[in-house]
N, C-alpha and C positions, 0 to 999 in steps of 0.2 A: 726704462727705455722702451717705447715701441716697438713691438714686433711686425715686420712686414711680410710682403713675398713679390719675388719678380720673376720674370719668364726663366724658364730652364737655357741652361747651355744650348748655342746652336749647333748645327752641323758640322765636322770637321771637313776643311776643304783640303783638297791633294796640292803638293806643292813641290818644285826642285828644291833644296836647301842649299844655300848659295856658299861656296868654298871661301876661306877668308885668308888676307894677305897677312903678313908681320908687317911690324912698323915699328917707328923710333918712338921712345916711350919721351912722350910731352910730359913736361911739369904743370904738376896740377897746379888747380885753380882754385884754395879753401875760402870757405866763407867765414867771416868772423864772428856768428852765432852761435853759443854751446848750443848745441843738440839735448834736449829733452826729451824723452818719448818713449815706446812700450812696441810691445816685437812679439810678430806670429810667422810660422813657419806653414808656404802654405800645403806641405802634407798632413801637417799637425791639426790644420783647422776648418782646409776647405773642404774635407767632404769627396766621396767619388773618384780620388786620385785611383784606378785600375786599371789603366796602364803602366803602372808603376811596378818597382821589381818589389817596394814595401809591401803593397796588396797581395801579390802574391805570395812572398813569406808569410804573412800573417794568416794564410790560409791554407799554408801545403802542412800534410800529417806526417809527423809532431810538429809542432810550432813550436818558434820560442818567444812570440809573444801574448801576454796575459788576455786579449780579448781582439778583434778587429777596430781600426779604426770607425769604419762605416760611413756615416753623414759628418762624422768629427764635429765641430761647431754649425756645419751650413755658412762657412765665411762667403764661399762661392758666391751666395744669394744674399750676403746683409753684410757687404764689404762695405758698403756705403753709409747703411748704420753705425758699423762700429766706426767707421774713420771720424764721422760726425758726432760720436763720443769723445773720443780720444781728442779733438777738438777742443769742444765745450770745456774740458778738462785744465785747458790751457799746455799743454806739449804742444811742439812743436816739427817733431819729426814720428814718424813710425817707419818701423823695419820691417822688411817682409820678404819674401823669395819665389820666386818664378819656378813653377814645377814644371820642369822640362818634358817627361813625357804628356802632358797638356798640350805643349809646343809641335813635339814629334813625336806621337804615337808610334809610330812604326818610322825605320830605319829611311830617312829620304824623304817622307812623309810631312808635308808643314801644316799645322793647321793655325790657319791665318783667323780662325774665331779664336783660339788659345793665344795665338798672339795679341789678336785685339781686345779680350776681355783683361791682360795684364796691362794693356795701354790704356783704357778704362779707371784701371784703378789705378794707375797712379796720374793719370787726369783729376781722378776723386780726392789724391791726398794734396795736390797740388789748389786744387777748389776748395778743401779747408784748411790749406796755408801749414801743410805737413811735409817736411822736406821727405824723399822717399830714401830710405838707405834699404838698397837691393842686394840681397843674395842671390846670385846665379845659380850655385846649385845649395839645394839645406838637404845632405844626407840621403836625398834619392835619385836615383835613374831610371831612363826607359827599361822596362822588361827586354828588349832587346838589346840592350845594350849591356845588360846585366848577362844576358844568356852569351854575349858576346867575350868576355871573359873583363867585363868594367872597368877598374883603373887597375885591376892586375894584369894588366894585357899593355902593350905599348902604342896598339890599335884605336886602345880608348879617345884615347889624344884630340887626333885629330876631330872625333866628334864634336869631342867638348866644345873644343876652341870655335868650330862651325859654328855649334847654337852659341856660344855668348857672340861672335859678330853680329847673327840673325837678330837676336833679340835685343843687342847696343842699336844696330841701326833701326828697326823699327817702335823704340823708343824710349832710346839713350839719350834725346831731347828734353824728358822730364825727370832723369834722374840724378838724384843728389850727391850719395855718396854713394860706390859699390863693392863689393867682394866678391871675388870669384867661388869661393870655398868658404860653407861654414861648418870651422872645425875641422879641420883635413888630420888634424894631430891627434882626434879624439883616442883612434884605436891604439895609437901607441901609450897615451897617457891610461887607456883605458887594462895594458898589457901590467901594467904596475899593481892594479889591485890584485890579489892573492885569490879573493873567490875568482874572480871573472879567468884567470891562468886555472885554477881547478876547475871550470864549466867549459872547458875548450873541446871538450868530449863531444858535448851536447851540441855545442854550435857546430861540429865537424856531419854529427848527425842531419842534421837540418841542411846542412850545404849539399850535404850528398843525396838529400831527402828530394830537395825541390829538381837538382839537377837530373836526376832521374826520372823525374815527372815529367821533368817539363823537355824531355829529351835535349838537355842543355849541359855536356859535361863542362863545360869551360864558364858556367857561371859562375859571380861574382858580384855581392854587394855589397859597395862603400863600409855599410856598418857591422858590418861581418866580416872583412878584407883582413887578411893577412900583411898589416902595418908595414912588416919586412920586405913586402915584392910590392905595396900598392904605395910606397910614401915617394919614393923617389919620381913613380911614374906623376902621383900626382902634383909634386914639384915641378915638372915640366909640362903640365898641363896648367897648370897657374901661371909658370912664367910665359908659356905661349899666349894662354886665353887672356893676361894682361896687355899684350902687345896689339890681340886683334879689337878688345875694348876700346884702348887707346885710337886706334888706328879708325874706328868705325865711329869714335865719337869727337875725335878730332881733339881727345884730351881735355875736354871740358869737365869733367869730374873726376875726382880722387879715387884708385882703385888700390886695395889693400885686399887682408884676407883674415878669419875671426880666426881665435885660437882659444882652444879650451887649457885653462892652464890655474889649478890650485896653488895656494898658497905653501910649497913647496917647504916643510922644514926639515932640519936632523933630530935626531934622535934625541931623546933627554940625556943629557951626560952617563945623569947616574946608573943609565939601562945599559952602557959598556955596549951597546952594538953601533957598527960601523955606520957613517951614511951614506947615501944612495942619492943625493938631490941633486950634484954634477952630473953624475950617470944619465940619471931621468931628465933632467934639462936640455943636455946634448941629446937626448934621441927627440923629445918633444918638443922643444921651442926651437934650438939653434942653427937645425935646416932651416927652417921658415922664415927665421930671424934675415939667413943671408938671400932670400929668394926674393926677386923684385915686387915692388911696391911701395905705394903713398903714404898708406898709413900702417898701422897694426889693432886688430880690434881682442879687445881683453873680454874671455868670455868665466867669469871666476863666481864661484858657489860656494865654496867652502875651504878648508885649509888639511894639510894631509903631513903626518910627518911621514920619514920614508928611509925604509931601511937600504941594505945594498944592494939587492934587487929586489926588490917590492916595498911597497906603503904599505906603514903597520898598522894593527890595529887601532879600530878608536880606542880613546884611553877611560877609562871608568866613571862616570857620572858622568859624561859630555852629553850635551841637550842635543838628540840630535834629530834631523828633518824628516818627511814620510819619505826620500830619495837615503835615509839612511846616512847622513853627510854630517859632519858637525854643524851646528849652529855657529857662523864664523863669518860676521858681516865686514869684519875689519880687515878681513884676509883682503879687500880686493884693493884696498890702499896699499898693502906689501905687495900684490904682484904687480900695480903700477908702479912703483918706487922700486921696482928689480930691473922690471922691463926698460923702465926711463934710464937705468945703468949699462943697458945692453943694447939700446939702438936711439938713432934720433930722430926716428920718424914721431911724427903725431901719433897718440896712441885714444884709439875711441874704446870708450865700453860699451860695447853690445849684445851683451848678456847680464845679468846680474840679478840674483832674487829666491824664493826660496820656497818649497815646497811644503806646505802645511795649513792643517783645517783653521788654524789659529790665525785670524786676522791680524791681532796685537800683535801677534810673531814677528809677522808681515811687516806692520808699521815701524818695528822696532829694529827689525833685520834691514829697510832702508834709510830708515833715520842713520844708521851706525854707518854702512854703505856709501852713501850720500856724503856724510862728514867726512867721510876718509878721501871722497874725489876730492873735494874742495879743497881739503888741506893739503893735496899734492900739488891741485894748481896756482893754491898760494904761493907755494916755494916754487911756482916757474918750470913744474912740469907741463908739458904740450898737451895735456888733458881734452878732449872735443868733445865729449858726450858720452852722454848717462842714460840706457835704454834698458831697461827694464824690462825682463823676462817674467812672465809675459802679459799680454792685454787678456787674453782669457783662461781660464783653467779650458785645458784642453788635452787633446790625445799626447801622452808622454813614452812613447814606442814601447818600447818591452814590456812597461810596465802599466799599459793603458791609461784607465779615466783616473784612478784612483789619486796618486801623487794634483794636489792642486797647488800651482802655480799663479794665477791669473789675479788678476785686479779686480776683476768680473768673474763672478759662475753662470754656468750656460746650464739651463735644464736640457737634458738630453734629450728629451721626447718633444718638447714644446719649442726649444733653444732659443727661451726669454732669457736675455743678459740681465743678470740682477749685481749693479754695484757692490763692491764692497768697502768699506769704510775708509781700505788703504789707496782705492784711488783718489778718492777725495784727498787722503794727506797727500801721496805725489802730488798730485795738481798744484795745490798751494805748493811746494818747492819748485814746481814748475814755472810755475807764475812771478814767483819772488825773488829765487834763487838763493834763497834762505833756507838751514834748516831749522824748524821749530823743534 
């Protein structure tokens, strides 16, 4: 792929942020096209997000994560290149998310170049015939909103719901599909693993670290959040920020919300300990389950069994990813065939894919993937789409550049896209709707 370069970001302009009404939640409107396509998160990729509360964790002493973001891919400046890969590729949609502090840098604050270069790009996905499925928020917030006490505060709220009105009407005309939240359940699913309950120390450190810096006792970020005080608030910030989408877009697109959610199993008989998968369902899926919305988006990586409070260990010789995960492409066919038991909305996949140097991996971990959608929507599960995490190996938070992900490798100095084998095999599924 060509490498280019275009003018830097303009000036942020000052703006009132306009308050937003509730409304009656309209029945959407789906399109009868499966969804094919590949998904960047835009803290993960664009590059300069520093208004952000992420930036500044990743740079208050101690940090708990592996390296800074930085330039991340340069999506900011070659969004137009990669959209017009992902194209040629033959997909048909891409997923992506609007970094709110871009929008409001500071509390009231609008910058209408941060609005206009997200209406740019999905002009750009719409110019190469790319449905756009947007996340309002993927994992970050303003620095002041964070210092603000974030979604462990009840104050958050109303923010939220402001910017997703702000940013439905100013270009909720080119949008496909939406979520207000991607992955709002991560930190409770994430409370289950046993190391990350033994690291609560460190991330206690770190909370207390930046809120002292940055004279901000009442901080809080999303992916740091206390599950327990930040789930319910952020339930009512989805079921609000649903109402004012609805209301700002006049119901023209489907709005739903991603959920991170493993392959859920019990314990081996013969290991005589108890399970835990009721438990962890009820805290992880079953508020979200009952909280408004079009669709449900399945964000699934691997398969976990799980004792009665906590997921056990992996079990000996299991093949597993540079994220540490089993290799378990089939698992996301069982969490559709669970989910399809437990609610009857349409269910999109909008994650799915797998961290390693090994491109076969890659090919082999979607071929399996793949087959398992298909054969759900053969039996007449409401299946919409198959998106694929991700289009590039890119910044993967805690644990930096290292974990690859992507379709694509990005040189980090030069950040030439160089193909890799396994997008060419997606495409061809893409194209066919076949797996080979």
């Amino acid at each position: 792929m060509p490498s280019f370069e275009i003018d830097r970001r303009g000036v942020i302009a000052a703006g009132a942020l306009a308050a937003t009404a509730g409304a009656a939640r309209a029945a959407p409107a789906h399109g009868p096209k499966f969804l094919w396509g590949t998904a960047g998160a835009a803290y993960q990729v664009e590059g300069g997000n520093s208004a952000s509360d992420v930036w500044a964790l990743e740079h208050i002493k101690p940090t708990y994560f592996t390296e800074p973001s930085g330039d991340a891919d340069d999506v900011y400046n070659r969004i137009d290149q990669d959209l017009a890969y992902v194209a040629s590729l033959g997909f048909n949609c891409h997923r992506l998310s609007i970094e709110w502090s871009r929008i409001e840098p500071e509390q009231g604050q609008v910058s209408y170049a941060g609005l206009d270069y997200y209406r740019r790009v999905l002009l750009a996905c719409r110019r190469h015939k790319l449905a756009p499925v947007v996340t309002y928020n993927h994992n970050t917030v303003p620095r002041w909103f964070a210092a603000a006490g974030g979604f462990e505060s009840p104050d958050g709220i109303l923010p939220f719901v402001a910017f997703c009105s702000l940013v439905t009407r100013y270009m909720g005309d080119l949008i496909a599909v939406a979520a207000t939240f991607n992955e709002p359940n991560v930190n409770a699913l994430l409370y289950w693993i046993p190391q990350l309950q033994a690291g609560q120390a460190a991330l206690d450190v770190v909370r207390h670290s930046i809120a002292a810096t940055l004279n901000a006792p009442r901080w809080s970020s999303p992916i740091f959040g206390d599950f327990h005080i930040q789930q319910p608030i952020m339930l009512e910030a989805h079921a609000r920020a649903y109402d004012a989408i609805k209301a700002a877009s006049g119901g023209r697109f489907p709005v739903g919300v991603t959920l991170a959610l493993n392959n859920d199993l019990p314990p081996r008989p013969e290991s005589g300990v108890a399970s835990g998968v009721e438990a962890k369902r009820a805290q992880i899926l079953t508020p979200w389950l009952a909280a408004p919305g079009d669709w449900v988006g399945v964000q699934n990586y691997t398969e976990t069994r799980v004792g009665p409070t906590a997921d056990l260990p992996n079990e000996p010789g299991v093949e597993l990813t540079q994220m540490e995960y089993p290799f378990a492409p089939r698992a996301l066919e069982a969490v559709i065939r669970t989910l399809a038991g437990l609610t009857k909305r349409p269910i999109y996949v909008t994650e799915n894919g797998i961290a390693t140097e090994d491109d076969t991996r890659r090919v082999a971990f979607i071929r399996e993937a793949v087959r398992g959608v298909l054969a759900a929507r053969a039996d007449g599960i409401d299946v919409r789409s198959y998106i694929h995490w991700s289009l590039l190996d890119n910044w993967e938070w805690t644990n930096g550049y290292r974990p690859k992900f992507g379709l694509v490798a990005v040189d980090r100095k030069t950040f030439k896209r160089t193909p890799k084998p396994s997008a060419g095999y997606f495409g061809a599924i893409a194209r066919t709707g076949r797996v080979t």
